[in-house]
C-alpha positions in Angstrom: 12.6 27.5 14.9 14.7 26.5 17.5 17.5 28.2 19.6 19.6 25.9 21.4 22.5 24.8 19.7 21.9 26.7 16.5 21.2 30.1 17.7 18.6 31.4 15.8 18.6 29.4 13.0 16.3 27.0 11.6 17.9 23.3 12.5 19.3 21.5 9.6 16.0 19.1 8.4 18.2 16.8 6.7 19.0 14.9 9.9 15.4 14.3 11.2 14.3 13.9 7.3 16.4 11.0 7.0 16.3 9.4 10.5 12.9 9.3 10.0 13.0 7.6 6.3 15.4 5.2 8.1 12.6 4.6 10.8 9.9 4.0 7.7 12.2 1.8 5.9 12.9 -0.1 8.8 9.4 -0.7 10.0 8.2 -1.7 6.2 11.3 -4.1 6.1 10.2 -5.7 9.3 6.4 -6.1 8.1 7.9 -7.6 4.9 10.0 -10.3 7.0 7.1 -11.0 9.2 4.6 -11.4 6.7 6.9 -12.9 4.5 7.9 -15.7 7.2 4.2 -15.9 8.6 2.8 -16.6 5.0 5.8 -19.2 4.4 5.3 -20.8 7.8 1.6 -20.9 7.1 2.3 -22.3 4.1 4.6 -24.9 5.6 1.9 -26.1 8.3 -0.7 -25.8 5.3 1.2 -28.8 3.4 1.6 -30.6 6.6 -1.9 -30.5 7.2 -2.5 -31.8 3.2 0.6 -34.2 4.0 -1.4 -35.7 7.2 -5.2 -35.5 5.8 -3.9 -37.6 3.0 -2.4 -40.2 5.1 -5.5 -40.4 7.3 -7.5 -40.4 3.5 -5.4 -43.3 2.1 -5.5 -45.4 5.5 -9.5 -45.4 5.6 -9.5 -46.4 2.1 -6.7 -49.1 3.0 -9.4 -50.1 6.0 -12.4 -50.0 3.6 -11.2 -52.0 0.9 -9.9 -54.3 4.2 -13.4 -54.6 5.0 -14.8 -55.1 1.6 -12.7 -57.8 0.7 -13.3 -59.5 3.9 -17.0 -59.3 3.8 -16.7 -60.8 0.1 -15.6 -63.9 1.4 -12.2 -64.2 -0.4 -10.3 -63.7 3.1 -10.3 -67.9 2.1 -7.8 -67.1 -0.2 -4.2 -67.4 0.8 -2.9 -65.7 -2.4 -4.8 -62.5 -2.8 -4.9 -62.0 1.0 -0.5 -61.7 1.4 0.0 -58.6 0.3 -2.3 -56.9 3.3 
């Protein structure tokens, strides 16, 4: 009970009832954005990283199958050696 502005009444509950739903609401929307942009950015930097290891993967192949066709001794060939 307060007395201030009302008198003796009770203040009217409806006004902190729904400020504080507001509040909630607000607060759970945030999280939701936040975790919502953190999981896409994760995401996002996740593919990159797939995006980069799989360069690195396909240029030590390339350099392997460099090597192995250089140590086989057909480096001679003028034909087969072009396209590297």
């Amino acid at each position: 009970m307060e007395s201030s502005a009302y008198g003796n009444k009770e203040r009217p509950c409806c006004s902190t009832k729904f400020s504080g739903l507001r509040d909630r609401d607000e607060k759970q929307t945030n999280n939701m954005l936040f975790f919502k942009s953190n999981f896409q950015e994760k995401r996002r930097n996740n593919s990159l990283w797939k995006r980069e290891k799989r360069k690195e993967t396909l240029e030590e192949h390339r350099k392997e199958q460099y090597f192995l066709f250089l140590t086989e001794g057909d480096f001679l060939d003028k034909n087969t050696s072009a396209g590297l």
